[in-house]
LUMNU-349353 format. One record per residue (C-alpha): residue in one letter; x, y, z. Coordinates in steps of 0.2 Angstrom, whole numbers, plus 5000, padded with zeros to 4 digits. Last residue first. Example, Ala and Ser with C-alpha at 12.3 -4.5 7.8 and 13.67 -1.06 7.14 Angstrom:
<pts>
S506849955036A506249785039
</pts>
This chain:
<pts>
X560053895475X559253995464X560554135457X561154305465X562254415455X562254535467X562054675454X560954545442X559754495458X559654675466X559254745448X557854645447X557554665463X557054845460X556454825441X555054715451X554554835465X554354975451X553154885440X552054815456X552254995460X551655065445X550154925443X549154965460X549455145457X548655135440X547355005450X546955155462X547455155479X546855065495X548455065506X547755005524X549354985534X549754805540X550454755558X549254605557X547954735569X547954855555X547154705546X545454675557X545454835564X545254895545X543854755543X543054785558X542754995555X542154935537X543055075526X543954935518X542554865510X542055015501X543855005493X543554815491X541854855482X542655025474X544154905465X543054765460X541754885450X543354995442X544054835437X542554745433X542254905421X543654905414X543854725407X545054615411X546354595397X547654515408X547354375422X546754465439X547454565452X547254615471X548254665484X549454605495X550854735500X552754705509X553554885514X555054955505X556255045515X557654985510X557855115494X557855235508X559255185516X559955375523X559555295542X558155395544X557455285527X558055135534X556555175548X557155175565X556755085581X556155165596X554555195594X553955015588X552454995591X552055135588X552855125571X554255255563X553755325548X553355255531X553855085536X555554955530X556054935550X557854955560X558554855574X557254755581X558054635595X557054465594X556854345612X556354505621X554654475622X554054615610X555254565598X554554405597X552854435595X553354555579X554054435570X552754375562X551654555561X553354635555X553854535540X555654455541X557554505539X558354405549X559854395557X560854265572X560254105563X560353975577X559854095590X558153985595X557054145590X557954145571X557853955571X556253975571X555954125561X556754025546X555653875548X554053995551X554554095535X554653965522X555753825514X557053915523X558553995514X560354055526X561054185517X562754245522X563154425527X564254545518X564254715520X564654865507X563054975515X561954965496X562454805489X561854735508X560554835510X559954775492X560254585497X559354585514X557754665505X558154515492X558154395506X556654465515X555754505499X555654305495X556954245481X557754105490X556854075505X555954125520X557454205524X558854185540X560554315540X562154225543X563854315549X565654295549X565454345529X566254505534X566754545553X567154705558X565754775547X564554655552X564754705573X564954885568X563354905558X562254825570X563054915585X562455075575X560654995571X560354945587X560554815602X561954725594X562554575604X562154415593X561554335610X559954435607X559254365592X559554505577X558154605568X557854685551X555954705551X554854745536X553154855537X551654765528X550554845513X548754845513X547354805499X548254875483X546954875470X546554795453X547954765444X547654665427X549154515425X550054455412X551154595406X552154665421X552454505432X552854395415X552254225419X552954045420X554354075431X555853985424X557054105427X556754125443X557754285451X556754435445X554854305445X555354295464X555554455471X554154555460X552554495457X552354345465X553554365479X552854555480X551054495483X549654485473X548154425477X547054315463X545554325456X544554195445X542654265441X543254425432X543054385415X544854355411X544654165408X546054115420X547954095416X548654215425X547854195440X548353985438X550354055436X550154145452X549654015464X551153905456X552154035458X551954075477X553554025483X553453855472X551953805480X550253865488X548553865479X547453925493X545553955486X544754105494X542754125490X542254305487X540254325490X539054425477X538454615477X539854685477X539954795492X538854695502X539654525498X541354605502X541454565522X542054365521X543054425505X544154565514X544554475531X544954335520X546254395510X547054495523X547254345531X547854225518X549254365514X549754365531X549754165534X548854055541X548353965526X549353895513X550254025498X549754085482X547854145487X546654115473X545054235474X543454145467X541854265464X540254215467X538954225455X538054375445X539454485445X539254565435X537854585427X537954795422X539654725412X538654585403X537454715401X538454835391X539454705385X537754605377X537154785371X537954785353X537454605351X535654645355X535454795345X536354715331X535154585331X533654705333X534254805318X534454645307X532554595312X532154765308X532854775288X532254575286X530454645291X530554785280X531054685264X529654575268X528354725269X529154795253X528854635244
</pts>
């Protein structure tokens, strides 16, 4: 009887040892097959880029590969909504960009996510200087001449986006509130179509992600008049920051980094976050996205999260001061 008795006692303690291990060594596991990353927009692009130049040099760092998977539409949304909805065991990731996160979900009311509460931030890759520029026949060659030309002339003027709810309109929008001007907003489906017509002079402004624009500002068919960076850029010397220019709540740089679906655990965090960390230190890999115009960023996930938080409460007091509504 005691032998029984005894038997039943260690054949409880053993389960328990075994159920009380499984995290541990679910966590020590992972991962333990490749890891999907879901990119909210088509290829070609800079978030796609970054993406990839991370996930093709990861496998060391982590210990498995990263495969992108592009789910573009709906400005990023639909991309985002599928992160959010994963299993949050760290197989489905997604990057995060300020449309996602930020721009759009403060002006669409029927985004199907909460920015702040249904995603896990992970780490901020790289962040992307802004560029607020003019086609040549506009007439302004810098910030000053800028100023004047809008100023003598409200609502005379149209200023292109990638569309309704992207940072260059809302950017656009916040200088606007914050200088008393008044440009019209011209939404593309898209940053190419709106950089286009941009270059060809039938949008005279824009307000556009550096490494796009940048090509065309070199060759004289853009005019750069002041940029959303840190400091000012060597590529760039002569053109101000909007913080130089007392608009520092302008300057506010584009990122794309990584997140996943609430509730994921810590420890995939913290393993995710030092493999990409570890990643970025690759000499190629930081050639590889400094060379987009970016600028490696490579905080913590409680970084990762406050800014994400602060970007958001930004435009969403852009979006209920200018009133601005999908069009």
């Amino acid at each position: 009887m005691h032998r029984r008795v005894f038997s039943l006692q260690a054949a409880a303690l053993a389960a328990f040892a075994t159920v009380a291990a499984t995290p541990f060594a679910q966590a020590q596991s992972y991962p333990d097959k490749p890891v999907r990353v879901i990119v909210p927009f088509a290829p070609g692009g800079t978030t796609d880029i970054i993406a990839r130049v991370v996930a093709q040099q990861i496998q060391p760092a982590l210990g498995q590969t990263m495969v992108v998977d592009n789910k573009a539409g709906a400005g990023g949304l639909l991309g985002a909504s599928e992160i959010a909805r994963a299993t949050p065991d760290g197989y489905t990731l997604g990057i995060a960009t300020v449309s996602t996160t930020a721009s759009v979900p403060a002006i669409n009311p029927k985004t199907t996510y909460n920015p702040l509460t249904d995603f896990t931030s992970v780490i901020n890759i790289a962040a992307t200087p802004n560029v607020l520029a003019v086609h040549p026949s506009f007439g302004a060659k810098d910030f000053k001449s800028f100023m004047a030309t809008v100023k003598a002339a409200p609502g005379k003027y149209t200023y292109a986006s990638s569309g309704t709810g992207g940072i260059g309109h809302l950017q656009m929008e916040l200088f606007k509130s914050l200088t008393n001007t008044f440009v019209t907003h011209i939404p593309y489906r898209g940053a190419g179509p709106a950089l286009n017509d941009a270059v060809a002079g039938q949008v005279p402004i824009i307000f556009d992600n550096l490494p796009s624009a940048l090509p065309f500002i070199k060759d004289g068919r853009l005019v750069a008049v002041a940029v959303a960076a840190p400091q000012r850029l060597a590529v760039l010397p002569n053109v101000p920051t909007f913080k130089e220019l007392g608009l520092e709540q302008v300057n506010r740089m584009a990122y794309y980094g990584v997140h996943g679906p609430k509730n994921l655990p810590k420890d995939v965090v913290a393993k995710v976050s030092a493999a990409v960390k570890q990643t970025l230190q690759n000499p190629e890999v930081k050639k590889r996205i400094e060379d987009t115009g970016s600028l490696i960023v490579a905080g913590t996930p409680e970084q990762f999260a406050a800014e994400t938080r602060a970007e958001f409460e930004v435009y969403k007091r852009v979006v209920e001061q200018q009133k601005l509504k999908l069009e």
